[in-house]
N, C-alpha and C positions, 0 to 999 in steps of 0.2 A: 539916145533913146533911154528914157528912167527905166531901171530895173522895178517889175511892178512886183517880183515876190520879196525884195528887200524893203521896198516900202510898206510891205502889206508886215513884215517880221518889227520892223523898226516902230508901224504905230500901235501894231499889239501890245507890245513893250510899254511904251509909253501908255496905253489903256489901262495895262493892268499898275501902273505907278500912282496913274490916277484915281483909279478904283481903291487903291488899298489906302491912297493918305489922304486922298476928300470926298465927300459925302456928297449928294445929287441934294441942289441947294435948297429944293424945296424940304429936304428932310433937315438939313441944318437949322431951317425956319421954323416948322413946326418945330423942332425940340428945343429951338430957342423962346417960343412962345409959350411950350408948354412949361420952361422952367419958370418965367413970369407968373407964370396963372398956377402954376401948383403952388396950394395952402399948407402942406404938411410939410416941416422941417425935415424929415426924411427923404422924400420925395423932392425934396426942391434940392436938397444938398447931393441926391445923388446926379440930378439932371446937370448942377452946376457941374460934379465932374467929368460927364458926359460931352458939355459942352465944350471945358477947356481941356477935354481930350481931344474934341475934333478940333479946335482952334491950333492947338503944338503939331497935330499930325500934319494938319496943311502947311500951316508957314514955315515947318523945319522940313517939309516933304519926309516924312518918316510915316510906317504903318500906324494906323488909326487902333489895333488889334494886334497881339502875339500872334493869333492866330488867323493869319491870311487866308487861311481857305483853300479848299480844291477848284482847281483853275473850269472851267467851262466857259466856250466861245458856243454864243448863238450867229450865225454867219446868214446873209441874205445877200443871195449870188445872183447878177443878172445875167441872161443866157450870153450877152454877146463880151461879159468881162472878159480879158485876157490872162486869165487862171483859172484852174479849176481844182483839183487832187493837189496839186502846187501847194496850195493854202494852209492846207494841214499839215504840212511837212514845215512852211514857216511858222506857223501859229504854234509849234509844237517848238521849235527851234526860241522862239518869243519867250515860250515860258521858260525856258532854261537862262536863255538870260536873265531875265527879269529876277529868277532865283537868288542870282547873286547880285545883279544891278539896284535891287529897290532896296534890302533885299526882300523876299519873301522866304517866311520859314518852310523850309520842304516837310509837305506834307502829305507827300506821294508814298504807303508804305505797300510793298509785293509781300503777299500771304507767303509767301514762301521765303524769300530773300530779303527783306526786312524794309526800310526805306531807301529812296534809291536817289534820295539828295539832290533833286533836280527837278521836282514839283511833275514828272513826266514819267509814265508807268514804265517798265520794264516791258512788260509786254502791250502795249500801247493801250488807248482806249482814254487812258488821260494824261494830257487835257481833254472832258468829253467836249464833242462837238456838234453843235444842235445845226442841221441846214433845213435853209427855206430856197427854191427856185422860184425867181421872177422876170418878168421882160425885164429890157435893162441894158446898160455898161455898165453898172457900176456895184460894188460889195459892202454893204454891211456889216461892219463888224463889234459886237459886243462883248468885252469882258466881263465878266461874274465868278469871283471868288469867293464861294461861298466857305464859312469855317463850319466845324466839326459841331457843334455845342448847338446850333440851330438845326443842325443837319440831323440831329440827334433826336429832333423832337417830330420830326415828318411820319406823317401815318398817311394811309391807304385803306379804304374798306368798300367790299362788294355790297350793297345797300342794296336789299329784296327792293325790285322795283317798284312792287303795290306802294312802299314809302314815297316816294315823290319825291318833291320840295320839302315836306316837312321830314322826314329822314334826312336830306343834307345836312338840312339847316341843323338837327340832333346831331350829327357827326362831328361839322367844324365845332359846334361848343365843346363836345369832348375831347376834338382834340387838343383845343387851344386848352381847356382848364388843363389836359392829362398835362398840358409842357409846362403849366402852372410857370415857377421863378427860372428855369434851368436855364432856359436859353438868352439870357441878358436882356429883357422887356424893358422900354414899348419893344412890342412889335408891329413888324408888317405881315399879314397872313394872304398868301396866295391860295386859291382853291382850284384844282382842274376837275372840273365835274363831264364824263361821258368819254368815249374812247374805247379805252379796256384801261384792267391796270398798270401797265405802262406809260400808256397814254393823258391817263388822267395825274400824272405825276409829273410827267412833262410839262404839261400845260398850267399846273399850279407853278410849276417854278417860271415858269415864262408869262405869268400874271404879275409875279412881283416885279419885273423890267418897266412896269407904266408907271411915271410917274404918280406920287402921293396925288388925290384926289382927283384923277382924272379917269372918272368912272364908263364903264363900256355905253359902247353907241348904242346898244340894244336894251331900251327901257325898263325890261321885266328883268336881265340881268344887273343892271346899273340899281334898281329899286331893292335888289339882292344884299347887293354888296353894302346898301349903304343901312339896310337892318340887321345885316351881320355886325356890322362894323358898334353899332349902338348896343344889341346884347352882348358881346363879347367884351364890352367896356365895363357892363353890367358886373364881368367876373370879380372887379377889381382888385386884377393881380397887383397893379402898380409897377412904377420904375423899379426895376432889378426884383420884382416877386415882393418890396415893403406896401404895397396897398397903397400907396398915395401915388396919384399923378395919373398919367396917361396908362391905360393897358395897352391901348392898340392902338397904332397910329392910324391902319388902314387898311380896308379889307380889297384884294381885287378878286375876281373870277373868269376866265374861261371856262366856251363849254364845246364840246363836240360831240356828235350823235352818238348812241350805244348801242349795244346791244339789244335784242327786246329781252333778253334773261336776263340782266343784269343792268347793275345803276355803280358803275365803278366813280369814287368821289376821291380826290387825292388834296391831302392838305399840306403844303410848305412853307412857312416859319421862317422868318429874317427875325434877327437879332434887330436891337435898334442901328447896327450899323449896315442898312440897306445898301450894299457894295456893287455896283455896277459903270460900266462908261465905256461908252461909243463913237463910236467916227466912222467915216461914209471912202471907201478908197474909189475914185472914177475908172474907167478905162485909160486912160491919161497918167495916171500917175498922181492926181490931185487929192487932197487930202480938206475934209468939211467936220469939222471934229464936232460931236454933240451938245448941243447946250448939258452944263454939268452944275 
């Protein structure tokens, strides 16, 4: 009988290998495309080394980034898997390996006791870990390491209701111009709009997991994303903040109901190096790893 919390430890490991040294291929694309079609020698020379950054990081299997990022697993458990609390004790056991297997730089620091060189809090909580319950055998699982320098640039704001739509849409500009060069552009901009403010922070980071262009089912949101996505090019920050090239690869949105007092909007920022990878564990023991 396969041990299923050792398989579930062994392909975290490997998620987050794959997350940190290749890129999800449609973002390779676009930035290979956009280094073609950008005009400005600035712009074109910084994508070119964007690009044969990601080219060394895949084929030497090495980090794409110094900075590998705080670990987070988004997990989608079906009721009849054969795990349950187990999960997080592997997934948690995963990233310490991986620490030193990939490796990833530790970047797990305790306010009090300083860093603790194992990508894993001292008093736990990270890796966070996002859970979803569904019918099922089988589990989900996503790594997302995201680094500090994007993370950097995330805002939240409680928007008077009476604004609507047109208050969103004023927030995401301000916050994408306020991150203006810092966080290594293009970007990708997740938005979580409705919840509370937790919720709606949640849900912007778990907007950036959809694939580049593959905009939501729901028309009046899909019609969102893709006029966000056109003024926010408008900024033009450019590759790395020099104004030539792409600003923003791609806008996504989630939304969840609110308050009636409040319009909580959360906005979260990927670097151009959009870091995530998945794979599906069954009840079994079988492994269906994500298109990457």
């Amino acid at each position: 009988m396969k041990d299923i919390a050792q398989i579930v430890e062994d392909t975290a490991i490997e998620l987050l290998k794959i997350a940190a040294t290749q890129l999800p291929s449609e973002v390779k694309e676009t930035l290979l495309k956009a280094e073609s079609e950008t005009e400005g020698a600035l712009g074109k020379s910084q994508l070119h080394a964007i690009n044969e950054n990601i080219r060394l990081a895949e084929t030497q299997s090495k980090p794409m980034c110094q900075d590998t990022g705080v670990v987070a697993f988004f997990i989608t458990i079906g009721d009849k898997f054969p795990m349950r609390s187990v999960i997080k004790t592997a997934l948690v056991n995963a990233t310490k390996k991986a620490t030193e297997k990939i490796p990833l730089r530790p970047n797990a620091v305790d306010i009090f006791e300083g860093n603790t060189k194992t990508n894993v809090g001292f008093r736990g909580y990270i890796p966070w870990f996002y859970f979803d319950l569904v019918e099922g055998d089988s589990c989900e699982i996503i790594a997302m390491p995201k680094g500090g320098g994007s993370s950097n640039v995330g805002m939240m704001k409680m928007i008077p209701p009476g604004k609507g739509i047109k208050g969103i849409k004023e927030f995401v500009v301000e916050a994408v111009a306020a991150a203006g060069p810092l966080a290594c552009p293009p970007y990708t901009v997740g938005v979580g709009i409705g919840g509370g403010e937790d919720i709606c922070m949640n849900l912007a980071k778990q907007a950036l997991l959809r694939p580049l262009y593959h905009y939501h089912d729901d028309e009046k949101i899909a019609s969102l994303e893709k006029e966000l996505l056109e003024v926010l090019n408008k900024l033009e920050i450019g590759v790395m903040g020099l104004g030539e090239g792409p600003s923003i690869l791609d806008v996504h949105l989630e939304v969840a109901a609110r308050h009636p007092a409040s319009l909580p909007v959360g906005v979260v920022i990927s670097c151009w190096a959009l870091r995530h990878a998945g794979a599906t564990v069954d009840k079994d023991g079988n492994i269906k790893w994500h298109p990457h």
